[in-house]
C-alpha positions as a printed Julia matrix, in Angstrom:
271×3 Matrix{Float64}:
  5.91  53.01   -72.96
  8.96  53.11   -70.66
  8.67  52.65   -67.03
  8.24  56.0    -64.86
 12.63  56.52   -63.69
 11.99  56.14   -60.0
 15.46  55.27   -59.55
 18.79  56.91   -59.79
 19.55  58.92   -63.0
 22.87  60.01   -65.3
 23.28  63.7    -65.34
 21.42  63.97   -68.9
 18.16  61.77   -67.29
 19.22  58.36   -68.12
 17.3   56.42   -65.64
 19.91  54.02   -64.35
 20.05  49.85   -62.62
 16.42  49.43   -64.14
 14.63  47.62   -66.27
 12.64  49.83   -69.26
  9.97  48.17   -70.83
 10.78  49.86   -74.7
  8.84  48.19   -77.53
 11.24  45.6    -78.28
 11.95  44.25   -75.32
 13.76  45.61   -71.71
 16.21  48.32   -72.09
 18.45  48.69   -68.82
 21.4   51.77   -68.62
 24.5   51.19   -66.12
 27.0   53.67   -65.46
 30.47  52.99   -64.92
 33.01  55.24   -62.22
 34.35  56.98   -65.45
 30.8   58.0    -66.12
 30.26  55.61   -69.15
 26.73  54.78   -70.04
 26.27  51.02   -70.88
 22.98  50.31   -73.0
 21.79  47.09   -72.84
 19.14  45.96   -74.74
 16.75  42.35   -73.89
 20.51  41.68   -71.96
 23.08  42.08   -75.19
 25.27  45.12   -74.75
 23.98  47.81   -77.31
 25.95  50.88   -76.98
 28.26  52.82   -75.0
 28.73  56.2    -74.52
 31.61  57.87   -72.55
 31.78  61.16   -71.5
 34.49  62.41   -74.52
 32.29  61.21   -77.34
 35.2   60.4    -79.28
 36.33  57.92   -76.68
 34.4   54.8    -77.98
 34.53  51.59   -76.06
 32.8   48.91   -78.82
 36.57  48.53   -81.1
 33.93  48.07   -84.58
 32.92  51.78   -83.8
 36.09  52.67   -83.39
 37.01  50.93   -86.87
 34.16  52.88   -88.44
 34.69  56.32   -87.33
 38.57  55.72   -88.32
 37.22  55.13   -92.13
 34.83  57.91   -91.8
 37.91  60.19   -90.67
 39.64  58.6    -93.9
 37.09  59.17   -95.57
 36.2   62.75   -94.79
 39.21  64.09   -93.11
 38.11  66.06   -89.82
 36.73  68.92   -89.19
 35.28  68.68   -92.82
 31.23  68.14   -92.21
 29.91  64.54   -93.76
 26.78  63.5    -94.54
 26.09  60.64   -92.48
 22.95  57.89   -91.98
 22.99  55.4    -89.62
 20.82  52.37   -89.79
 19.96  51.34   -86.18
 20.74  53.94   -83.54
 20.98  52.41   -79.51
 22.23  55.36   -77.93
 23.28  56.92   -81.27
 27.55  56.81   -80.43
 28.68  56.73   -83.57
 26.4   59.28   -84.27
 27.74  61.62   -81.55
 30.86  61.01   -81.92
 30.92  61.85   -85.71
 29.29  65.31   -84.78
 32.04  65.58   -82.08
 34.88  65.27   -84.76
 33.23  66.8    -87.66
 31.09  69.76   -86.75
 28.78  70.95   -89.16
 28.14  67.24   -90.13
 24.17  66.67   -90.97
 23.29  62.93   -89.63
 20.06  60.63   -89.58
 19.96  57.88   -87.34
 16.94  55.49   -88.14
 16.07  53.18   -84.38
 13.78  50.45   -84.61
 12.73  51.25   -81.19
 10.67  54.34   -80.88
 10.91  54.77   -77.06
 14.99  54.35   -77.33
 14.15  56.91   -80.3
 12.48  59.28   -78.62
 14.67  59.51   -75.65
 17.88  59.25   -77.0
 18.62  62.89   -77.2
 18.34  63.62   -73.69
 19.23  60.23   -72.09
 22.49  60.42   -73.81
 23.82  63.61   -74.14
 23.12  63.96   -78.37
 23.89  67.35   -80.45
 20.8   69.01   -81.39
 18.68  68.91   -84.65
 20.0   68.7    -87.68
 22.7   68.41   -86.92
 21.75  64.35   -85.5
 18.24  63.64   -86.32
 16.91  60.35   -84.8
 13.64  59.06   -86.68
 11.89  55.83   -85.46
 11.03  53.88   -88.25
 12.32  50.06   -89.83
 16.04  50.18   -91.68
 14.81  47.73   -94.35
 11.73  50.36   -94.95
 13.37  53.57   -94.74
 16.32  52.46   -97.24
 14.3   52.83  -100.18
 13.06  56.31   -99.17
 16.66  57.48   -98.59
 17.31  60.63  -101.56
 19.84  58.97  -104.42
 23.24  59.7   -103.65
 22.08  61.5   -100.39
 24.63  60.56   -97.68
 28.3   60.56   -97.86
 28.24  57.6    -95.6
 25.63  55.05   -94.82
 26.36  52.75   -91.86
 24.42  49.52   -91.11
 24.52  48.7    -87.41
 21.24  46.99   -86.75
 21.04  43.9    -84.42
 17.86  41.49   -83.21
 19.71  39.89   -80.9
 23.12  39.11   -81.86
 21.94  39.03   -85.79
 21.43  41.32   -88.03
 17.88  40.95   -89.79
 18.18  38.69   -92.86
 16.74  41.37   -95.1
 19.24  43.76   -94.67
 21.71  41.73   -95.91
 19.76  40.9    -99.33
 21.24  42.02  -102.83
 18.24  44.09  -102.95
 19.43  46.13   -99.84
 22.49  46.17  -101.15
 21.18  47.86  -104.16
 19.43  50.37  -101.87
 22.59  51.62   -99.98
 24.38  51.79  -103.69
 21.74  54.06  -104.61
 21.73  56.09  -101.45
 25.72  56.55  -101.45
 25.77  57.04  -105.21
 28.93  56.75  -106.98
 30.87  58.55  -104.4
 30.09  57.53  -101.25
 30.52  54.54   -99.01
 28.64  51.55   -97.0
 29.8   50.47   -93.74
 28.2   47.21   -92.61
 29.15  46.03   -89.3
 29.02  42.31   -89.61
 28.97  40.16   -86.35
 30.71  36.74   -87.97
 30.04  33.8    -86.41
 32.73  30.65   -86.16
 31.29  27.93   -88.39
 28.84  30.05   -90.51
 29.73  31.74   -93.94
 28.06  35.05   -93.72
 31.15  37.25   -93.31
 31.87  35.2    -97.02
 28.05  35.38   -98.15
 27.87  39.26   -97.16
 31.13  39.8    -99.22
 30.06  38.6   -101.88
 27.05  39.86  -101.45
 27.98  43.74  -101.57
 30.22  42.63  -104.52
 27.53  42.38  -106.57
 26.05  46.15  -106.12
 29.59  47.9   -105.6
 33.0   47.73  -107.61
 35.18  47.51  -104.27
 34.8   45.61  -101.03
 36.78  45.55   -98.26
 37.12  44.04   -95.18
 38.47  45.51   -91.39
 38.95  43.11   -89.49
 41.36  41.17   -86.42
 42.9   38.15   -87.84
 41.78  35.85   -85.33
 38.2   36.73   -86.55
 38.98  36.92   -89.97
 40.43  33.62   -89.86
 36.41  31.83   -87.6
 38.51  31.08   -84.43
 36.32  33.24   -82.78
 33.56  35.16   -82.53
 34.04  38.93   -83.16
 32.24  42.17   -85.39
 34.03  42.9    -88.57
 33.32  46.09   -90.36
 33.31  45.9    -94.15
 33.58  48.65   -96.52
 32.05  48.92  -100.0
 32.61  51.74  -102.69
 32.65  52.58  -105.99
 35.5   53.48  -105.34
 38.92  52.37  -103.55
 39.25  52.8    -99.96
 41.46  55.65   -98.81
 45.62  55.57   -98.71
 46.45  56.02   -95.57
 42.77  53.82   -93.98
 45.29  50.46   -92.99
 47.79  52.58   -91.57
 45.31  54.23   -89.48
 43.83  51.33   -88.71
 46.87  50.07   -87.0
 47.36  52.66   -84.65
 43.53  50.94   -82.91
 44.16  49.36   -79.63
 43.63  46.16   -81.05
 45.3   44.19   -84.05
 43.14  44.99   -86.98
 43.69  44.91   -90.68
 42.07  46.14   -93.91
 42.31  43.05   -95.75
 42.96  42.81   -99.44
 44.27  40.74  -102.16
 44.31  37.01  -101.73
 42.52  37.17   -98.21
 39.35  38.64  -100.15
 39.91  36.62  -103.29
 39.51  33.4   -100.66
 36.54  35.09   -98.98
 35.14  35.04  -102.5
 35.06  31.57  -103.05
 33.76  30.67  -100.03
 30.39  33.11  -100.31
 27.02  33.4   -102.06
 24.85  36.07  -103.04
 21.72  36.57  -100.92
 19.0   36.96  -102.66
 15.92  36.64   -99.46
């Protein structure tokens, strides 16, 4: 159970400068001057939440809701699960820009589950529905062709769990987007490691089109960064790189002989 908040608290009850004890590991919630919530969880930065909810700090998020937006052009509601939740930002700020929108967000962690809502300043039920349960269990129970979008976003550490980056998830999320819908992973690529490559291919093997969003520099393993990539039945939308470039940072969709190289280098993962 989480600590009793002795200490000072955000305006929606986050308890704030202190150490949570949630049930995988310390949660602690810091608040900048602009009123941004930082989440960090066992020390790694998790989330961040600003008082605009579509003001998003973490540039992958910001990469994701621009493909949602692409995807789904705003106000239109979307049908939205998220697999792994923190403070649920991408969550809120999808609700923010579509209203209407009917979201899950599946957190490993039932107390950051169960006090989500009210520690960070979430939209009501159903419209964003937090449920504390596994990713890699829930997939499977997710109704075929249920969700417009399906967003991975689930982090031990600084990794994502090996088994949701199987074929066999894979297969899930095709299921679960059907042939219409889309899968946004958000893939933290490591300099010196092939799993932005094995991923890729990966995904190839349960849907016709994969693409990737991502800086160059990251792209390229001269650094460490998140890329976000995007798998379909279908292609991504028209105008997605141009909108991409308008992001603080340099990012690209990547196509053509970029992904035909990523290709090469990756394998399937099969467990």
């Amino acid at each position: 159970m989480a600590r009793k908040a002795e200490g000072k608290k955000a305006a929606g009850g986050a308890p704030l400068e202190q150490d949570i004890e949630i049930g995988t590991g310390t949660a602690r919630i810091t608040r900048e001057t602009d009123g941004t919530l930082t989440l960090f969880v066992n020390g790694v930065p998790s989330s961040e939440v600003h008082p605009d909810p579509l003001t998003l700090s973490f540039e992958y998020m910001r990469w994701i809701r621009c493909t949602v937006d692409e995807l789904h052009a705003p106000p239109a509601p979307v049908r939205v699960t998220h697999l792994g939740g923190g403070a649920c930002t991408l969550a809120r700020a999808i609700a923010a820009g579509h209203p209407g929108s009917r979201q899950l967000v599946v957190e490993l962690d039932r107390v950051l589950a169960e006090n989500a809502r009210a520690w960070f300043d979430l939209p009501r039920s159903p419209e964003v529905r937090v449920r504390a349960a596994d990713a890699i269990a829930t997939l499977p129970t997710l109704p075929e062709a249920g969700c417009d979008v399906l967003i991975r976003d689930v982090f031990a550490g600084d990794e994502t769990p090996t088994s949701l980056t199987t074929l066999a998830a894979a297969q899930q999320a095709r299921r679960a987007v059907g042939q219409q819908g889309s899968y946004l992973v958000n893939c933290a690529a490591k300099p010196g490691t092939t799993l932005l490559a094995d991923e890729y291919a990966t995904l190839s093997e349960a849907f016709k089109q994969v693409h990737v969003i991502a800086e160059p520099g990251v792209f390229k393993k001269r650094r460490y960064g998140n890329c976000v990539l995007l798998a379909a039945d279908v292609a991504p939308p028209a105008g997605l790189e141009r909108a991409l470039r308008r992001d603080a940072v340099t990012v690209r969709l990547l196509s053509g002989g970029d992904l035909a190289q990523l290709a090469r280098q990756g394998n399937v993962i099969t467990a």
